[in-house]
C-alpha positions in Angstrom: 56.3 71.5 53.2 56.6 72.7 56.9 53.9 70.2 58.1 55.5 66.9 56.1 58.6 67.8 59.0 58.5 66.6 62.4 59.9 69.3 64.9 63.5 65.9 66.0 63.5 65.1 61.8 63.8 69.3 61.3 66.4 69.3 64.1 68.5 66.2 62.6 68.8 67.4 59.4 69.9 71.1 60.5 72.4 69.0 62.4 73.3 67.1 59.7 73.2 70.5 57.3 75.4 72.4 59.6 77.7 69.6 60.2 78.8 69.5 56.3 79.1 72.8 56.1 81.9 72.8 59.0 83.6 69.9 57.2 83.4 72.1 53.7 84.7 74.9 55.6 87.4 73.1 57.0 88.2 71.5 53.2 88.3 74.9 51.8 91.0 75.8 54.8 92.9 72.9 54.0 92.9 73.0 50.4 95.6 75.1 48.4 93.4 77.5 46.2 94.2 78.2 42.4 93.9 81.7 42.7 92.9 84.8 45.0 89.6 84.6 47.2 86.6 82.4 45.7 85.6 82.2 42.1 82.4 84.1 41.4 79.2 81.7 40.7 79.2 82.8 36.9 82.2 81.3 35.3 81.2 78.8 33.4 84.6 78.8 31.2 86.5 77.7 34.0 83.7 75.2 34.9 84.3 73.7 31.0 87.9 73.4 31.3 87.3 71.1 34.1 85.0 69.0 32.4 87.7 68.1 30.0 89.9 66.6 32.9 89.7 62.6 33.3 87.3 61.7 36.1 89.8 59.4 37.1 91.8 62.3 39.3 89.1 62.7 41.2 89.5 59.6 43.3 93.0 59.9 44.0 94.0 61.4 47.3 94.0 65.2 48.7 97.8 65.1 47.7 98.2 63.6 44.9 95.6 66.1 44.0 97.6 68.6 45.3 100.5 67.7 43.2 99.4 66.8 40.1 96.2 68.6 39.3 95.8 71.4 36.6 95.1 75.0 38.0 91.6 74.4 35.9 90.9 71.5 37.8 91.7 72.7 41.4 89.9 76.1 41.1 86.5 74.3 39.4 87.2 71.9 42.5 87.0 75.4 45.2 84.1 76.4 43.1 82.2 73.5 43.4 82.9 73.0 47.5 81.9 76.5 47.6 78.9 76.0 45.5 77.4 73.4 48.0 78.7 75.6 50.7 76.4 78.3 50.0 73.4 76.0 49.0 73.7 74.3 52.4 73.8 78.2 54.4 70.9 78.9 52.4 68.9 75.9 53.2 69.7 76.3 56.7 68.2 79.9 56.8 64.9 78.7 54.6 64.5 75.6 56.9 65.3 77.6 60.5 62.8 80.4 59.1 60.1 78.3 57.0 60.9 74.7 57.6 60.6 74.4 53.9 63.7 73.9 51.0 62.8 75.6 48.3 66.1 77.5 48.3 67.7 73.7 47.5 65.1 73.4 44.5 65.7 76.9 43.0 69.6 76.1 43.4 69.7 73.1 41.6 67.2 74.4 38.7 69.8 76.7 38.2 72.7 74.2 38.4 70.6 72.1 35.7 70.4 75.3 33.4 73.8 76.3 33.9 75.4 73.0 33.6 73.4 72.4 30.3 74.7 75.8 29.1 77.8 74.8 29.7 76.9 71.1 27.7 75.7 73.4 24.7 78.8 75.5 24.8 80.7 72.4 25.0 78.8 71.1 21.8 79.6 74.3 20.0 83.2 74.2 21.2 83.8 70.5 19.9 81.7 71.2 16.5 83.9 74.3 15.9 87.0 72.5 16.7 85.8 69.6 14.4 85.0 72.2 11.6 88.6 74.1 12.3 90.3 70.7 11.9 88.3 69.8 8.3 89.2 73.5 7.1 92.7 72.6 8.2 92.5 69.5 6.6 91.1 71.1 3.6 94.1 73.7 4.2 96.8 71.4 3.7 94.6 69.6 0.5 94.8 72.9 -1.0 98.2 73.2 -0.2 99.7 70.4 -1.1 97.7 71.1 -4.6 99.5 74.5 -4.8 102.4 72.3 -4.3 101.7 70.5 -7.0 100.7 73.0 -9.4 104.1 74.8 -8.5 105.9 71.8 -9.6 103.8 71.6 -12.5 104.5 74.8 -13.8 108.1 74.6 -13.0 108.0 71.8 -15.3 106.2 73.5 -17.9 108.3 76.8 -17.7 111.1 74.2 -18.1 110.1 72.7 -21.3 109.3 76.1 -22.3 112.7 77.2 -21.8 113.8 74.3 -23.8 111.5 75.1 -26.4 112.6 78.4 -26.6 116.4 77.4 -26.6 115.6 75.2 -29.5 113.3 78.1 -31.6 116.1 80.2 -30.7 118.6 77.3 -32.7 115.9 76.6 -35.5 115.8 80.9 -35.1 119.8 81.0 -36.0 119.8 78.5 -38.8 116.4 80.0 -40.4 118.4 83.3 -40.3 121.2 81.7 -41.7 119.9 80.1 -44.4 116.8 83.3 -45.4 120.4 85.1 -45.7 122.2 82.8 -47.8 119.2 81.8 -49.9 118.6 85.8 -50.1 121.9 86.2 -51.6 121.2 83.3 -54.6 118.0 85.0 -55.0 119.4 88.8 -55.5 122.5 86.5 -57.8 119.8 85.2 -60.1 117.8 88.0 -60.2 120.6 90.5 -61.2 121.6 87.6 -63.9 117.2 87.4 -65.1 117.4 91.4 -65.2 120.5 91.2 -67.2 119.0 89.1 -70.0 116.4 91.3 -69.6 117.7 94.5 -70.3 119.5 92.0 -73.4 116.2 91.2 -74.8 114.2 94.6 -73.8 117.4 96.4 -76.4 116.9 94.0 -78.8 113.1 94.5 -78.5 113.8 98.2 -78.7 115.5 97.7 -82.2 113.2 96.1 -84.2 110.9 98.5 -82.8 112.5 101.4 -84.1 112.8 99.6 -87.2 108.9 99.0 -86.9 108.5 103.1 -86.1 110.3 103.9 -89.0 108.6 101.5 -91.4 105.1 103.1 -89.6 106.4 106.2 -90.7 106.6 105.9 -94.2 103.5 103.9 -94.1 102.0 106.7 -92.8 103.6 109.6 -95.4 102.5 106.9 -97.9 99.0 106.8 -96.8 98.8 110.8 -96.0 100.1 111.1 -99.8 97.2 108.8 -100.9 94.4 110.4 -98.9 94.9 113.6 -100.3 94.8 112.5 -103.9 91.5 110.9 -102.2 90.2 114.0 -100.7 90.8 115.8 -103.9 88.4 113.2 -105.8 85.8 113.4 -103.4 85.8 117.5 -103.5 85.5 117.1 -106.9 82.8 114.4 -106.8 81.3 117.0 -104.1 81.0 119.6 -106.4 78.9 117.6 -108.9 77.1 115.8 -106.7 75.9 120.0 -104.8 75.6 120.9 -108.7 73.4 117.8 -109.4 71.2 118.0 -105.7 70.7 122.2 -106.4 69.6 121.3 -110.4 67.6 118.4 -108.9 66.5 120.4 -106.3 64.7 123.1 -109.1 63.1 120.6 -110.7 61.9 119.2 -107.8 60.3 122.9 -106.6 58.5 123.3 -110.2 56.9 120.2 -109.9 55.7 120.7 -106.3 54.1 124.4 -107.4 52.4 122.3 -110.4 51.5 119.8 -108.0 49.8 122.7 -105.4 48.0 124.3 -108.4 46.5 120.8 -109.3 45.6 120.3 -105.8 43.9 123.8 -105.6 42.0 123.1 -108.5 41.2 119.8 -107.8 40.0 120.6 -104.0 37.8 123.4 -106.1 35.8 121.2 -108.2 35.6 119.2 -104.7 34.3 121.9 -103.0 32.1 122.3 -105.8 30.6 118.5 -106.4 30.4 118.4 -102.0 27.8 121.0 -102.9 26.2 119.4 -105.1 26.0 116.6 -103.2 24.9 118.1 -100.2 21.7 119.5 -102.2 21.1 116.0 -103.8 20.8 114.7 -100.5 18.9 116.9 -99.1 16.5 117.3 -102.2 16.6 113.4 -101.5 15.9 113.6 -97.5 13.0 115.9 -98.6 11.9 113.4 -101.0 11.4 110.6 -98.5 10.1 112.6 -95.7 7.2 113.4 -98.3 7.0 109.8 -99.1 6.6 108.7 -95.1 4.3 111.8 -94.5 2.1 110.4 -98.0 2.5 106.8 -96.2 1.5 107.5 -93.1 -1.9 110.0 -94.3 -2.5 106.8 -96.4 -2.1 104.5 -93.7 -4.0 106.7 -91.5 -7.4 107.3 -93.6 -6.9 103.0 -94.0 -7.5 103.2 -91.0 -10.2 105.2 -90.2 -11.7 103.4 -92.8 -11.6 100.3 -91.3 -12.8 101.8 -88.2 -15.5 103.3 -89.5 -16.7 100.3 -91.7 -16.2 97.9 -87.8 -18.3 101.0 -86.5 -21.7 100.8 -88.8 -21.5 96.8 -88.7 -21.6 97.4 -85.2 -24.5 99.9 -85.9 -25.8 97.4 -88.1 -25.8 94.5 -86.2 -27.2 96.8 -83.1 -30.2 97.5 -84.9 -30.9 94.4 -86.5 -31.3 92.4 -83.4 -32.8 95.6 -81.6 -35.2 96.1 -84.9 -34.6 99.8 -85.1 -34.7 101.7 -88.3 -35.2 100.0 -91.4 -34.8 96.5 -89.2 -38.2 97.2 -87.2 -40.8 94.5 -87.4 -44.3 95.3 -88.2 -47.1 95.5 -85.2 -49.7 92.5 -86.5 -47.7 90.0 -86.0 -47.3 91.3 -82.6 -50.8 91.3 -82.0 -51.2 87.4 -82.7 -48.5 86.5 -81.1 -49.9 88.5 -78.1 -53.3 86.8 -78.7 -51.4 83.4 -78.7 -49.6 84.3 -75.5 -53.1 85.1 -73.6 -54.5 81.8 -74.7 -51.6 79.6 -73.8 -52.0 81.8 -70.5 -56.1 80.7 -69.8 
């Protein structure tokens, strides 16, 4: 940056440099300050407050200023003279030692941060105010619905009251008329128990009358079940006469009946004997039969094997000429002779 800087164009502009700083120096003489000394480089709050003034003030005159100005707007006012002030003494020293400004570059980097700080703080600020003034709003909504709910329920407790006054009248002439419709009630039941009593007397007589008929009724009837009971004894005794006579007879013919029986199941005894050696004499009978059947059937057979045995032995030596069956040796002897020629 040093060499972009001609030695007369460095010299102008420290001129120039120093020259405004005099003049702010002189301003900040001049000017009435809002408070004590210089405000520190940091206070942003008091930087916001002046944003809020109209830009308008700012063209009017140093007196008007003077007199009409806010505190806010005067002290952000020193602040920002002495803001330049100190960027211009700075500058001064960087371009006297270096030639070069980046002092001026660094300083206003950190007027662009701070002022947009200040722009988000501002934001925030105007969003919380426009948030406090919808809860407000909602505030009031709410309250003037309590309002009305209030008046709602005065009006209710109202026609409650005048619903209670008038249960409280319906209440009375309920009361009054349970009371007097009690009274005709406890009247016509002491006149039903009256004719009651009248009737339950008279019922009481003819049962009495009833009872006393009952009773002779019943001497009457005890009278005739005795002469009863007496008849029956009697019939009692014959009938335990007649059972124990009945009973003997009975007895004799049940001991004839069990010396029948033992005589009979003698002669059973005796003819099961019997009848056991019948069938056994019988049993033997036919096993002498089937052994005589089947020695019979047996020599049948050998028989019959023995006759299919010598036509066997028969026919063997027939066609074998043995025995009886054997052919004489002349004939042979031709037919030997026969064979020889038939062989030349």
């Amino acid at each position: 940056m040093a060499a972009q800087w001609s030695r007369a164009d460095l010299i102008s502009l420290i001129t120039v440099l120093q020259d405004c700083e005099d003049q702010l120096a002189v301003l900040g003489n001049i000017r009435p300050r809002a408070g004590m000394g210089y405000p520190e480089l940091d206070r942003e709050e008091l930087l916001v407050e002046a944003k809020k003034e109209p830009r308008s003030q700012m063209d009017s005159d140093l007196t008007q200023e003077n007199k009409y100005q806010s505190p806010e707007t005067l002290e952000q006012m020193d602040y920002d003279r002495h803001f330049v002030a100190q960027v211009i003494t700075n500058l001064l020293k960087e371009l006297r030692e270096t030639g070069t400004f980046h002092s001026l570059l660094k300083a206003m980097e950190e007027e662009k941060k701070r002022k947009a700080r200040i722009h988000d703080f501002i934001i925030s600020e105007e969003e919380g105010r426009r948030t406090t003034k919808a809860l407000q709003k909602q505030l009031v909504d709410i309250r003037k619905e309590k309002v009305i709910e209030l008046q709602r329920r005065n009006e209710m407790i109202a026609l409650l009251k005048d619903q209670l006054q008038e249960m409280k009248a319906k209440t009375t002439l309920e009361r009054k008329y349970v009371t007097s419709s009690s009274e005709l009630q406890v009247y016509q039941e002491q006149k039903l128990n009256s004719l009651k009593e009248k009737e339950l007397e008279n019922e009481m007589k003819q049962l009495q009358k009833r009872l006393e008929e009952e009773r002779r009724n019943h001497t009457e009837m005890v009278r005739f079940l005795r002469q009863e009971q007496i008849g029956l004894e009697e019939k009692l005794e014959a009938w335990m006469e007649r059972y124990e006579k009945d009973t003997e007879d009975k007895q004799h013919e049940l001991t004839t009946l069990k010396s029948h029986r033992a005589s009979n199941l003698a002669h059973l005894q005796e003819l099961a004997k019997k009848y056991r050696e019948s069938e056994q004499v019988v049993i033997e009978d036919r096993l002498e039969k089937e052994n005589l059947r089947k020695e019979r059937e047996k020599e049948e057979n050998e028989w019959a094997s023995a006759i299919k045995v010598q036509s066997w032995w028969r026919g063997t030596m027939v066609r074998r000429g043995l025995g009886p069956y054997k052919k004489s040796k002349k004939p042979k002897a031709k037919e030997s002779k026969k064979g020889k020629k038939k062989k030349k």
